[in-house]
N, C-alpha and C positions, 0 to 999 in steps of 0.2 A: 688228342690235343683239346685243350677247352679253350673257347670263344670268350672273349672278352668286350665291352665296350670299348673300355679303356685301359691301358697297360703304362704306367707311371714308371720308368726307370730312374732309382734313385729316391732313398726317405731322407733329403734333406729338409731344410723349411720351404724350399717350390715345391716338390713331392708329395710331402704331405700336405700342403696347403691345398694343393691341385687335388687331390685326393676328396679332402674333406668341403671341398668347396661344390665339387662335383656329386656328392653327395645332398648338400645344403640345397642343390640345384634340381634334383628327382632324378639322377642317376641311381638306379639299384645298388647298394651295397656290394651285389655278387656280378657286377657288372666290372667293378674297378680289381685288379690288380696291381698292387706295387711292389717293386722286386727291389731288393738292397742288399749289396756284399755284408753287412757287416751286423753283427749279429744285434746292435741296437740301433734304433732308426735317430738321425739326428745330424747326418751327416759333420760338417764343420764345426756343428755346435754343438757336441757332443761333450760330455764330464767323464770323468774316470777318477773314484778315488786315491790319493794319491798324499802319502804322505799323512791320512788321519783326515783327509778332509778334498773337497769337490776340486777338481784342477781341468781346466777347458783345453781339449787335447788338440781341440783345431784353432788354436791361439785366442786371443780377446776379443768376446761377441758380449754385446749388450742390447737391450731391447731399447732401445728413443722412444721415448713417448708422444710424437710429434702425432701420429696416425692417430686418430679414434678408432678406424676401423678394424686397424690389427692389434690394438689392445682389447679392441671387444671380442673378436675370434680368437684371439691365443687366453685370454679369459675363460674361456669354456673351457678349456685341460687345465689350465695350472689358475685359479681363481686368484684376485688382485689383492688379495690378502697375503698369501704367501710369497707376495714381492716387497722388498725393500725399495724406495725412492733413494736418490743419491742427486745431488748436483756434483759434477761432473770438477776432477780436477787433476787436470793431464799437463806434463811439465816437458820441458825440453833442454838439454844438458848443454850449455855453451858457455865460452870465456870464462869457465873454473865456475860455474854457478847454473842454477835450475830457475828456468824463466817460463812461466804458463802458456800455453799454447791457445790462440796461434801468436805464435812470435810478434807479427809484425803489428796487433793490438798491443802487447806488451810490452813497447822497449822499455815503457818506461820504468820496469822494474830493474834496469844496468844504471850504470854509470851514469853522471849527464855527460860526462867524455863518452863513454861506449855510444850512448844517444844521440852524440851529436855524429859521431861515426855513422853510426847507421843510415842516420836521416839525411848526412850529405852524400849517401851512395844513390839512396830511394830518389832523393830530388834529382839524379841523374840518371834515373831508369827510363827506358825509350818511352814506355806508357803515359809517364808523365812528362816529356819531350814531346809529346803528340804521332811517335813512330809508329809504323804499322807493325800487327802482332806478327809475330814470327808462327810459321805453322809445325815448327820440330819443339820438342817441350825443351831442351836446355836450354834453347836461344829464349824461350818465352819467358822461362824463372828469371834471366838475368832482363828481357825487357817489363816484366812486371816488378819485382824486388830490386831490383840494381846487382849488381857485382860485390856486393860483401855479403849479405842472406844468400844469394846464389853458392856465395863461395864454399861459407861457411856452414851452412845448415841446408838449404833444400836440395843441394848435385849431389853433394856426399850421402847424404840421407837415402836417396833415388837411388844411386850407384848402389848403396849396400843393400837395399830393398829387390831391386831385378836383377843385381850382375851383368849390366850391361849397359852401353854409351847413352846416356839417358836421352841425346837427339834420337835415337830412333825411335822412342814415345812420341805418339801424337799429342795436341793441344783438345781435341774435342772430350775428353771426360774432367778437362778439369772444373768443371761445377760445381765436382766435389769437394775442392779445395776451399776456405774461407776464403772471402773475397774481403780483405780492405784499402783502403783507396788512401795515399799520401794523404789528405787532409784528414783523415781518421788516424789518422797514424800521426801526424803533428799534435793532434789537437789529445790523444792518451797522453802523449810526453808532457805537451801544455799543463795536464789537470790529474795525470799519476793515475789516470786509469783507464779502462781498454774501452774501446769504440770498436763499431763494424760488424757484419754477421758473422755470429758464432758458429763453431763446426757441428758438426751433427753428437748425439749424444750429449748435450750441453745435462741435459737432466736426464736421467736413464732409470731403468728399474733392473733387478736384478734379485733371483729367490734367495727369500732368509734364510732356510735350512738344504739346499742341493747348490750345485753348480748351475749354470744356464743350460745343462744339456737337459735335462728334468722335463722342461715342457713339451720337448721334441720328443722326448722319449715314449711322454703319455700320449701325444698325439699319435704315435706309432701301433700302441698299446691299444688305442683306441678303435681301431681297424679292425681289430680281429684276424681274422683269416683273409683280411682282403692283404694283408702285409706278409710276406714272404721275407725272413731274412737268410743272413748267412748265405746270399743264393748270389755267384757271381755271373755276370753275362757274357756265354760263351758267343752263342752266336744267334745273329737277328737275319732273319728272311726276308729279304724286303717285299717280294711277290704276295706273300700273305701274312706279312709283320708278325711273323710269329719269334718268339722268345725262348731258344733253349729247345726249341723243338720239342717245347712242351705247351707251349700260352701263345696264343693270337689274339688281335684284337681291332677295332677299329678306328681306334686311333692309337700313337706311342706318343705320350709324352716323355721325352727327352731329356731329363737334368743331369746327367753325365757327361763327360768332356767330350767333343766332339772329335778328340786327336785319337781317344779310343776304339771310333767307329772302325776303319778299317780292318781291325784285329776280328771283330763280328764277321762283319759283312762284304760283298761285292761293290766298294763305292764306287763310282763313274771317276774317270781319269781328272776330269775337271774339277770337278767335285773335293778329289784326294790333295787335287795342288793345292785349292785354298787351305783346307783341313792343315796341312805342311808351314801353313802360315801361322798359324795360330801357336803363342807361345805361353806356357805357365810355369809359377815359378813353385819352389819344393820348399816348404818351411819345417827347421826343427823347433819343439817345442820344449823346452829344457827348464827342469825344476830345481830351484836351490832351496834351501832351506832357511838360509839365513832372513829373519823380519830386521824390514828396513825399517829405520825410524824417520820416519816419510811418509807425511799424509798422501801421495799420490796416489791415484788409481792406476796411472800409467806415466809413461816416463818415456821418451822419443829419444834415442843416441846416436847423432847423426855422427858422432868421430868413426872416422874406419879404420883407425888400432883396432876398436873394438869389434867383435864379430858381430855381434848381435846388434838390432836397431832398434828393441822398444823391451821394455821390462813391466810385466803386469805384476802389482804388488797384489796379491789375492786376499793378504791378511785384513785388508782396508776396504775390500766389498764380501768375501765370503764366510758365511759361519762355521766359526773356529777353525778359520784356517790361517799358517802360519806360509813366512815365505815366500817366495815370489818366482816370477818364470819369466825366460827370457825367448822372444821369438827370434828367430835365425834363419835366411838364405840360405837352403843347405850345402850350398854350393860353397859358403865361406865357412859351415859349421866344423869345429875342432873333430877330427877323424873319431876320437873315442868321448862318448861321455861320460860326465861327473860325476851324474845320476840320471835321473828317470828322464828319457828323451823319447818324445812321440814327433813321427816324422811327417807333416803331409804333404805327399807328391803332389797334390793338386791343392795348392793354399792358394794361390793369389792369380788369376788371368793378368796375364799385360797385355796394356794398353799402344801396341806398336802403331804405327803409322800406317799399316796396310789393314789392319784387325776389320776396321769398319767393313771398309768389302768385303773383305772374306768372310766375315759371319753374313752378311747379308745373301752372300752367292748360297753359303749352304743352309740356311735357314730355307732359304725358298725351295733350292733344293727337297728338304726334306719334306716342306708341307706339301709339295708335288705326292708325295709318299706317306702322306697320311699319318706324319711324323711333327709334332712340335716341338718347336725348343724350350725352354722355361729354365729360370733361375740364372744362377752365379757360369752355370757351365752351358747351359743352353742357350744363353745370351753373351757369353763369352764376354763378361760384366761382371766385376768387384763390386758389387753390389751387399749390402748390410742386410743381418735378417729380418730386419722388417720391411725394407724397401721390395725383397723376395715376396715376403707375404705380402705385402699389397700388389704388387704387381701378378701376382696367383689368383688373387682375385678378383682382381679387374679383368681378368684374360677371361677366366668362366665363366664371371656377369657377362661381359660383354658375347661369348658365345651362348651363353642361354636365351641373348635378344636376340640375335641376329642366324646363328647356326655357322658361325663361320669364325676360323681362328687367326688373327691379327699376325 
């Protein structure tokens, strides 16, 4: 068996950030191992040509340019040349018509009747009443938006997104969400155009000749031998964290789902309950062919006729690529596809009402066991690949001050 520093499960962007960061830091190259099922590292954000050109098989990931820091790190494998810039333009399908997101900056692109709708539901939402927040997330959409965006676009939207009563969502991740305030929202209608903070990806980058998986890929590429693929994780020792019973190390970082663990290892009975708590959702990822004549990047379909809830039109950010793709709850996905369907059983963590403690019971857990958590699955967090990558590297900076992991 060989000894390791470090042992990295998972080459998504935590993975391999954690990896090359640890590196950056004076960790020996032959100190790190990183171990990934699948034969290219890149996890979620992975490409597969498909159809003549790049198709992102773990649904729509972009890079936000907001970070300096992770454009200067993901710069060293894929240089800022071989990225396109894009301002950013994502639409939302409602009342027979396509309105920019986020809606509630935009009514003013409906009706002044639909406008005036909206606006006397918003002037009767609790938030603007002065009510306290509700702490279950449906009761919040209808005291933050009112009862006609509740009705109409953000529960249905939800529902087709998790498969499930969307009060059982907590209120604590919605940061993520734009924030705009009834008087931002008066004053667009006022003047025909949007106010309020913008959502994440407002201006984004993305390669002129690959998919987004490209970058992830060289970063994997980048390793060498410290990257193992194709290698799935039967079972982990917790006694001497060793891998496969073949790799030990002194510490495991963890980017795999923690609902996996038990299938490894011995987990403690407490431990297992939380784990049991924790839910994720399976998305299919489905290719048409047809190019829409639609400058969108993307397109949100909160109706639940339809199955699917967001359509990436690729023709409008990828080179020569024709076409678009629709992401899917597989839970609501058509039994047989059309055409080319990549499935991911771990797309999206939700955000339930119990989530918070139960990752923090096994987090701690684990770092008892010389185990970190990190990323989208070791944080049990919908987290963006960038916000991955910075948070990978703040974790390493911060243990190369201090020798201790947060």
């Amino acid at each position: 068996m060989k000894h390791y520093q470090y042992i990295v499960l998972g080459a998504g962007p935590s993975g391999l950030t954690y990896a090359h960061s640890l590196i950056d830091n004076g960790v020996p190259r032959d100190q790190i191992l990183v171990i990934e099922k699948e034969a290219i590292a890149g996890g979620l954000c992975r490409s597969q040509d498909v159809d003549g050109a790049p198709l992102d098989i773990g649904g729509g990931h972009f890079l936000d340019v907001r970070r300096k820091e992770v454009l200067e790190f993901l710069f060293r494998f894929m240089p800022e040349e071989e990225w396109n810039l894009f301002q950013r333009v994502s639409r939302i399908r409602l009342r027979g018509q396509e309105i920019d997101h986020p809606l509630e900056a935009n009514l003013w692109q409906f009706s002044k009747e639909d406008q005036v709708d909206y606006l006397e539901s918003i002037a009767q939402a609790g938030c603007v009443r002065g009510e306290p927040m509700p702490t279950a997330f449906a009761d919040w959409v209808v005291w933050k938006f009112g009862s006609r965006i509740a009705e109409e676009y953000m529960l249905p939207y939800n529902r087709k997104i998790w498969s499930m009563d969307p009060n059982r969502l907590g209120t604590y991740w919605l940061y993520k969400l734009p924030d705009v305030s009834f008087r931002e929202t008066l004053r667009s209608c006022l003047e025909g155009r949007p106010f309020g903070a913008l959502p994440a990806h407002g201006t984004f980058l993305y390669p002129k000749a690959y998919g987004y998986g490209e970058v992830w890929r060289r970063m994997g590429e980048a390793l060498g031998q410290s990257l193992v693929s194709s290698c799935q994780v039967e079972t982990i020792d917790l006694a001497t964290r060793s891998v496969n019973g073949q790799w030990s190390a002194d510490t495991i970082v963890n980017t795999i789902p923690w609902t996996l663990w038990p299938k490894f290892t011995a987990v403690p009975i407490e431990i297992q309950k939380h784990i049991e708590q924790l839910h994720n959702v399976a998305i299919d990822v489905d290719y048409v062919p047809e190019t829409l004549d639609n400058p969108s990047h993307w397109i949100y379909e909160p109706d639940e006729a339809m199955p699917h809830h967001r359509l990436l039109l690729r023709s409008n950010f990828t080179a020569g690529g024709k076409g678009y793709w629709t992401e899917t709850n597989a839970a609501r996905s058509p039994a047989q596809a059309a055409g080319f369907r990549h499935r991911n059983e771990f797309a999206y963590p939700v955000n339930t009402l119990e989530k918070p403690q139960a990752v923090e019971a096994i987090t701690a857990w684990a770092r008892t066991q010389g185990i970190v958590g990190a990323g989208r699955w070791g944080r049990w967090e919908h987290m963006n690949s960038d916000v991955a990558v910075a948070e990978a590297l703040a974790a390493v900076s911060r243990h190369a001050a201090t020798g201790a992991w947060a």
